[in-house]
C-alpha positions in Angstrom: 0.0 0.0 0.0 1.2 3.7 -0.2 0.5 6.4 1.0 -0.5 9.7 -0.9 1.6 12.5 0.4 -0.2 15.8 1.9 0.2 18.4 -1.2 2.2 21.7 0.3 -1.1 23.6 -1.3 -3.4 21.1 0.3 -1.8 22.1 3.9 -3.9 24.8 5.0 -7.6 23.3 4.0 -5.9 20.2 5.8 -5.4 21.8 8.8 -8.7 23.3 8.8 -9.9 20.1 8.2 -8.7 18.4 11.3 -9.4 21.5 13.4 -13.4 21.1 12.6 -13.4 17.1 13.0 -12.4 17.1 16.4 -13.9 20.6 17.4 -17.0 19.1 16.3 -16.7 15.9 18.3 -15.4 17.7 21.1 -17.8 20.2 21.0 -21.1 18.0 21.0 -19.7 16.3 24.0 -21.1 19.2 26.2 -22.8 21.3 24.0 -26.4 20.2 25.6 -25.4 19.8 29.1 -26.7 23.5 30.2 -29.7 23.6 28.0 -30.9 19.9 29.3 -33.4 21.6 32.0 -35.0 23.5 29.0 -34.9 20.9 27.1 -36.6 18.9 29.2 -39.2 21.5 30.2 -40.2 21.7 26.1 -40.2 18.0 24.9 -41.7 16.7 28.2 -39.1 14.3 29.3 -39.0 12.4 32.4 -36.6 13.1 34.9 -35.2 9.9 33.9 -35.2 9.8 30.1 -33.6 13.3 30.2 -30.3 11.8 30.8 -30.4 9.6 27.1 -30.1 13.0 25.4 -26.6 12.4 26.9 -26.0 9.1 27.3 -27.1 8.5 23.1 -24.5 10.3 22.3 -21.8 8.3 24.6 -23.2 5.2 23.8 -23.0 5.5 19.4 -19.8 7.7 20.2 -17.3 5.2 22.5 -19.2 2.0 20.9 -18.5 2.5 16.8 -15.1 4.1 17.9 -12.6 1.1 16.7 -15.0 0.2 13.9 -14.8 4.1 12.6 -10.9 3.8 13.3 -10.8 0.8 10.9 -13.1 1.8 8.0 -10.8 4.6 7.7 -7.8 2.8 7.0 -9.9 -0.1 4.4 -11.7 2.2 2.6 -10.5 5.4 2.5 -10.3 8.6 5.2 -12.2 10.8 2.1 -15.2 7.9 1.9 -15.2 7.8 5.8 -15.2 11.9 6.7 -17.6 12.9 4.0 -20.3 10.4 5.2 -19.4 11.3 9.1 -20.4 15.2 7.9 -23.5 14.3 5.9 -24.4 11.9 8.9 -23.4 14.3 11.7 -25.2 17.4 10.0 -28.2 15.2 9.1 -28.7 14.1 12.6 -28.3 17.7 13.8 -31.3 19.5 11.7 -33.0 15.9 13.0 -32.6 17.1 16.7 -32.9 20.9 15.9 -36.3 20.1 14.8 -37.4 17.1 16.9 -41.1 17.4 18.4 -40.9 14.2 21.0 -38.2 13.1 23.3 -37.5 9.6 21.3 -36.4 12.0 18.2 -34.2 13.8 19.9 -32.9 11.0 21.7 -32.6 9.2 18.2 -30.6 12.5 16.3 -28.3 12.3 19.5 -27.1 8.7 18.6 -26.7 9.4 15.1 -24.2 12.1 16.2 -22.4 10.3 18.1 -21.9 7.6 15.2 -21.0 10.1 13.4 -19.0 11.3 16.0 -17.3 7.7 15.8 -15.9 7.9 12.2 -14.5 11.0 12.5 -12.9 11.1 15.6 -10.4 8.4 14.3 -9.9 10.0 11.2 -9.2 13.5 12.4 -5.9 12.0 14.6 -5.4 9.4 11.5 -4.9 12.5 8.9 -2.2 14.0 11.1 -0.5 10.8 11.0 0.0 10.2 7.8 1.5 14.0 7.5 5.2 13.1 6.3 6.7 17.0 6.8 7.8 17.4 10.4 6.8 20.5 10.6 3.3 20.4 9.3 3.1 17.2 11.8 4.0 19.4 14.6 0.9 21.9 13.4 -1.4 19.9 12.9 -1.0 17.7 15.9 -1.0 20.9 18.1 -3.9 21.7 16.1 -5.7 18.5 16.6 -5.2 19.2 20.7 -6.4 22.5 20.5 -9.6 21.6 18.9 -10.7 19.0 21.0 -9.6 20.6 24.3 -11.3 23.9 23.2 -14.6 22.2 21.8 -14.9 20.9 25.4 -14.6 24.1 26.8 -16.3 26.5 24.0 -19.4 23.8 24.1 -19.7 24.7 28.0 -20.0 28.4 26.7 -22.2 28.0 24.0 -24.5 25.9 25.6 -25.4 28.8 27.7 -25.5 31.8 25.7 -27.4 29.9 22.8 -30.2 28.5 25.2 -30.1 31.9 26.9 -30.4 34.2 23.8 -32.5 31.8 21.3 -33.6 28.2 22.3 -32.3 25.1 23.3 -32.6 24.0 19.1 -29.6 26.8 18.3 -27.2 24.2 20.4 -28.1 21.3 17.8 -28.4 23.7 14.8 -25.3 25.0 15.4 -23.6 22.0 14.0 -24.5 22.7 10.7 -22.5 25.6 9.4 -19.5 23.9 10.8 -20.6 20.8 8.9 -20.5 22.8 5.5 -17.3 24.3 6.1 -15.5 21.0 7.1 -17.2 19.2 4.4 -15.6 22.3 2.1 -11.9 21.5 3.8 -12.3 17.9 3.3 -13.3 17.8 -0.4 -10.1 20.2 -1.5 -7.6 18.7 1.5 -8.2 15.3 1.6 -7.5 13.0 -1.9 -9.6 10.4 -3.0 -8.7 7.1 -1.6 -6.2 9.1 0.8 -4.2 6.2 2.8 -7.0 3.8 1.5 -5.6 -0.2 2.6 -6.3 -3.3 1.7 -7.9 -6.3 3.8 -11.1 -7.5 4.9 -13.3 -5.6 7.8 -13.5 -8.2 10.8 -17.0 -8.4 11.0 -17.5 -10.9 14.0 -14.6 -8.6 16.1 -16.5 -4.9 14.9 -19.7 -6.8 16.6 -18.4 -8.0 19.5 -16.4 -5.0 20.1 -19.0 -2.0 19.6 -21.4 -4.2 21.6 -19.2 -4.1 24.5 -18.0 -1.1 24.5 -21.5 -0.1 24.4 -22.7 -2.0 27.1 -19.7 -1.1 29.4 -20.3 2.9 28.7 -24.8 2.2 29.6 -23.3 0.0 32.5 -21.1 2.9 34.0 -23.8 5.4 33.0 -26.6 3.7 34.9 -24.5 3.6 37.6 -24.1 7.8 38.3 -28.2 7.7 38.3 -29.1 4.6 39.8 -25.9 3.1 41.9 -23.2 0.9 41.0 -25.1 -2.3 42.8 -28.5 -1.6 40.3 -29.5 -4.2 38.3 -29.2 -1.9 35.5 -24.9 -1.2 36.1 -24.4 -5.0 36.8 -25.5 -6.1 33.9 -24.1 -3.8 32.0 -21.1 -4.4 33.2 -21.1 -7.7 33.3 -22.4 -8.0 29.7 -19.2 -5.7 28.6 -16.8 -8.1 30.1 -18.5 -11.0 28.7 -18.4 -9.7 24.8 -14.7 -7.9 25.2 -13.2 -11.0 27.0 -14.6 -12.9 23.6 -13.3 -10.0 21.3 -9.7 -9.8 22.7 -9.8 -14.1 22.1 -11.4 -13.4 18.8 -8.6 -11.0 18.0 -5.8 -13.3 18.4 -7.3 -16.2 15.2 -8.2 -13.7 12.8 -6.7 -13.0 9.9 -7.8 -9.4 9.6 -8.1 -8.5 13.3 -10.0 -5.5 14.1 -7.3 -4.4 16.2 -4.1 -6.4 15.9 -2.9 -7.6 18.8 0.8 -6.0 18.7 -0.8 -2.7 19.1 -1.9 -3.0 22.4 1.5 -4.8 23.1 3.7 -2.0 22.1 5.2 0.3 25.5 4.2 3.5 24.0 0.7 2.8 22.4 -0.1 1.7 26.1 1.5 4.2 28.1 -0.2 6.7 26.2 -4.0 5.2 26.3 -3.6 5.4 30.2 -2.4 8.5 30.2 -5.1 9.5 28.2 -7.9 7.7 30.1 -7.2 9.2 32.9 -6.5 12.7 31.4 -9.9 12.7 30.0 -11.4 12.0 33.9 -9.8 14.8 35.0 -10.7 17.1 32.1 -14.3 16.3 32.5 -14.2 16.8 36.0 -13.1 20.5 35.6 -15.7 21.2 33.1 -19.2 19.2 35.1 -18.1 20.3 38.4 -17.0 24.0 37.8 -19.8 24.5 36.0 -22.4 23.1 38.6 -20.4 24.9 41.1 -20.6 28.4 39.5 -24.6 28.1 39.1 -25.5 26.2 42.6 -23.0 28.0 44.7 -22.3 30.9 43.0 -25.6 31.5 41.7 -24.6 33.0 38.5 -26.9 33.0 35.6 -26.6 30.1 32.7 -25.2 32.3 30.0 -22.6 34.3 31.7 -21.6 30.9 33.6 -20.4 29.9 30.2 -18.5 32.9 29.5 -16.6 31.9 33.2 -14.6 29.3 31.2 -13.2 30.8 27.8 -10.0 31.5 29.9 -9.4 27.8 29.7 -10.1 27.8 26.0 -7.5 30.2 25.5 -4.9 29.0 27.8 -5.0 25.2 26.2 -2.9 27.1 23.2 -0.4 27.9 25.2 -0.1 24.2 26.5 -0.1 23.1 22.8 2.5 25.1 21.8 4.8 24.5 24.5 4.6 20.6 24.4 6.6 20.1 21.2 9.6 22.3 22.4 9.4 20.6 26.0 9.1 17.1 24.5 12.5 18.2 22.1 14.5 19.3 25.5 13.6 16.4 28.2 11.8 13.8 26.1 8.2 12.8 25.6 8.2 10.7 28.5 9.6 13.2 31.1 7.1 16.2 29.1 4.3 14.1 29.6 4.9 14.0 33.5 5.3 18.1 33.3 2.2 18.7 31.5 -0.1 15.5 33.7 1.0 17.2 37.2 0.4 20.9 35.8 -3.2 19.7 35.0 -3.2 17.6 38.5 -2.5 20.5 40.4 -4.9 22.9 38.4 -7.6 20.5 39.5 -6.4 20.9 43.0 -7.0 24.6 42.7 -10.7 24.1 41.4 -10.9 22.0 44.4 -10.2 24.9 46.3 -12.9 27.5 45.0 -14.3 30.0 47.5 -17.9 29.9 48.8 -18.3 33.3 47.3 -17.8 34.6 43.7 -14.1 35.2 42.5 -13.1 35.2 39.6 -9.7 35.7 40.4 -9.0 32.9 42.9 -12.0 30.8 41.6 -11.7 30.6 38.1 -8.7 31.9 36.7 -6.0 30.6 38.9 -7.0 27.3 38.6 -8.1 27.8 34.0 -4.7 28.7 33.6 -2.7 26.0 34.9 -5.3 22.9 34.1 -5.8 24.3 30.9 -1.7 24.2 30.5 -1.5 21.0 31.5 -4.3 20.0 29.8 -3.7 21.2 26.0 0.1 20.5 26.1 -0.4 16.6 27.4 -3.0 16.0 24.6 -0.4 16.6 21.9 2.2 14.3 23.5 -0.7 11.8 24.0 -1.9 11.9 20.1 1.5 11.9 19.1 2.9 9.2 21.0 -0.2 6.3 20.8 -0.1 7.1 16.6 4.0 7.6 15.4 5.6 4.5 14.5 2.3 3.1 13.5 2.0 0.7 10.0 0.0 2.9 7.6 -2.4 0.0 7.2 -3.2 0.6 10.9 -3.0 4.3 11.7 -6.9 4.9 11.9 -7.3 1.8 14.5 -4.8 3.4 16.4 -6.5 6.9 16.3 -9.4 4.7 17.4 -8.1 3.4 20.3 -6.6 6.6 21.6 -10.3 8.0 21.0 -11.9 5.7 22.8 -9.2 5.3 25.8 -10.0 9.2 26.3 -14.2 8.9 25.8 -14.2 5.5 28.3 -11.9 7.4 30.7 -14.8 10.5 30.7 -17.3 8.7 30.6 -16.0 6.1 33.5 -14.0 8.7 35.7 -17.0 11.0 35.7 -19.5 8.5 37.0 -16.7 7.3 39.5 -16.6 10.8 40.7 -19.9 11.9 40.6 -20.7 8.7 43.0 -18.1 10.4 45.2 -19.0 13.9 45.2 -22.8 13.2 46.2 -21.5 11.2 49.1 -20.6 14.4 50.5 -22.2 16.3 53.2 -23.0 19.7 50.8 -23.3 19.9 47.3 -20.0 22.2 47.5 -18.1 19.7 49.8 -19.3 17.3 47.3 -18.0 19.0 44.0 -14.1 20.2 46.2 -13.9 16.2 47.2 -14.4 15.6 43.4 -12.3 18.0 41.8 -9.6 16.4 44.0 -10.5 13.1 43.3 -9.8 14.1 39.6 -6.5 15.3 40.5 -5.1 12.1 42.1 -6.9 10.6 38.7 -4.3 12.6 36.9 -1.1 11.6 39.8 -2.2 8.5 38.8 -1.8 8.0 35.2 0.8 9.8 35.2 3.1 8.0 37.3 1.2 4.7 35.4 2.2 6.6 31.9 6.2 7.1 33.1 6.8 4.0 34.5 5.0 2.2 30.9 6.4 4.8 28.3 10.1 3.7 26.9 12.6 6.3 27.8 13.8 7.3 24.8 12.0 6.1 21.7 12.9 7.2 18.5 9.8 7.3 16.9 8.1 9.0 19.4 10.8 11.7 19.3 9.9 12.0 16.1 6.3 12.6 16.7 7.2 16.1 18.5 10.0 17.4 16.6 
């Protein structure tokens, strides 16, 4: 197979194009999360059907992940991103529009399918970009987009509710659709690092099923308990199906996700990392934003507003990760960047019973945020360079879905924790310093896994 290099024209649009695929995914990810209560108060939802206009979206998202990573690399990242857009624009006029709760709900899943073949294919593009210095771009490019979408879906979600309806958060969507359809078609070539094999049918089964069942299993838990029927079946269902996946992996001839992936030092350092990076990140975002409106009492829209600091700071993590990673290694940078983030959690943890920006906010935006954007290069870097062409978009995959399994698992984890507590603010400090030992954690987990000097991965950050 070879690979079609990235035209020095073609640079540009293919920068754009990565930017808008993983703002996107990112953004959707919390873009309904303040506009749920009117949401609920239009379509008539139950208190506990509200939560699928969330949980769709995790569900579709985390469970077609690997299969989205691995129709990229069989039949082409063009084929693969042009029917994400069309799918992901489709399904948001679908929810813009939706009348009953089981529409909604229904739009929200086909997002997050979407959501699934893009995700891969965003991180796969930047890959497969030979130039070290439009890798080093685009990869800090890639970081800042999802980072920000987190952060900029927090903001939207309020002033768009506020200002127009609920509808403006799904409708949203679609003039970023058109323009990333516009940067795929001139940046990305037709049959761009298309492979050759068979899809693995029996392991894309087993695999988005369990996936699926593990993210409803962990989801059920934050509303009904981790002893409810509902979380122990789930869970128990997801081991079943990805105990027979990881068997069913080893036979094939055209595994899903071969086996020497997982196996290699820096593909797993990296996924930790990132799981738990993701925990943490999440954390900042559902807890600081519940803590501004319920303790704070500050109004939906300009609660929003309270976090573009962190949007803005990420850059300066993504920029600085490349140089640190040149001076001290990818390993070592990695460490840097996981206990900046650890200790920016710590500071949210710390917030003051009365409005302050200052001390509240700021403080703690600027050095999460850091920590944040500059460890999500180094982790989209490191779990892709050195990767076989032929299995560059799995590898995007797994990464992907490492970081949506860590949200979606380290959230519920904490949010179990936090409403242990004895006040809704004791409860939200306890789990923004929960989050930080999250990040403690995988880092230490990432420096003892990650080689110490790999060549490839030095590569990756050049």
């Amino acid at each position: 197979m070879t690979v079609a290099p990235t035209r020095q024209q073609h640079h540009g649009t293919l920068l754009a194009t990565v930017f808008f695929l993983n703002f996107l995914v990112a953004l959707d990810m919390s873009l309904v999360n303040i506009a749920l209560p009117a949401i609920r108060t239009e379509l008539g939802f139950s208190a506990t059907g509200l939560q699928w206009v969330v949980t769709a979206y995790l569900l579709t998202f985390a469970g077609f992940m690997l299969l989205g990573g691995r129709l990229g690399d069989l039949w082409g990242r063009r084929r693969v991103i042009l029917a994400g857009l069309v799918v992901f624009g489709a399904a948001s006029l679908l929810g813009g529009f939706a009348d009953t709760p089981g529409v909604l709900i229904a739009a929200r899943g086909l997002q997050g399918l979407a959501g699934a073949l893009l995700a891969p294919a965003s991180l796969a593009l930047v890959a497969t970009v030979a130039d070290p210095v439009q890798h080093k771009r685009a990869m800090g490019v890639w970081a800042a987009a999802g980072a920000a979408g987190g952060a900029v879906g927090v903001v939207l979600s309020g002033l768009l509710t506020d200002w127009f309806s609920w509808r403006a958060v799904l409708l949203v969507n679609v003039p970023l659709v058109l323009i990333a359809l516009i940067a795929a078609f001139a940046s990305v070539p037709a049959g761009h690092e298309r492979g050759a094999g068979r899809l693995d049918v029996v392991g894309a089964v087993l695999v988005t099923a369990g996936v699926a069942a593990l993210v409803y299993g962990v989801s059920s838990a934050g509303d009904h308990g981790w002893g409810s029927a509902r979380c122990l079946v789930g869970l128990a269902v997801a081991i079943l199906l990805l105990a027979a996946f990881a068997a069913a992996e080893r036979t094939t001839p055209h595994p899903l996700m071969p086996p020497s992936l997982v196996r290699r030092r820096s593909i797993l350092g990296a996924n930790l990392f990132g799981f738990m990076l993701a925990a943490g990140q999440l954390a900042a975002f559902y807890f600081a934003s519940l803590y501004v409106q319920t303790v704070w009492n500050v109004e939906p829209d300009i609660a929003g507003t309270l976090f573009l600091p962190f949007s803005f700071c990420v850059f300066i993590g993504v920029a600085a990760a490349p140089k640190l990673a040149a001076r001290i290694g990818p390993r070592n940078a990695i460490a840097v960047f996981g206990v900046c983030a650890a200790i920016g959690l710590w500071l949210f943890s710390r917030m003051p019973a009365d409005f302050d920006f200052w001390v509240g906010i700021l403080a703690p935006s600027v050095v999460c945020a850091i920590g944040v954007g500059g460890a999500m290069v180094l982790v989209g870097a490191i779990a892709t360079e050195g990767v076989a062409p032929e299995d560059v978009g799995v590898a995007s995959g797994v990464v992907n879905s490492s970081r949506q399994l860590g949200g979606t698992i380290g959230l519920a984890v904490l949010v179990t924790i936090a409403s242990g507590a004895g006040t809704p603010r004791d409860g939200y400090s306890i789990g923004f310093a929960v989050g930080a030992l999250f990040l403690v954690a995988g880092t230490v987990a990432a420096w003892c896994v990650l080689p110490a000097r790999e060549r490839a991965a030095e590569a990756a950050v050049r």
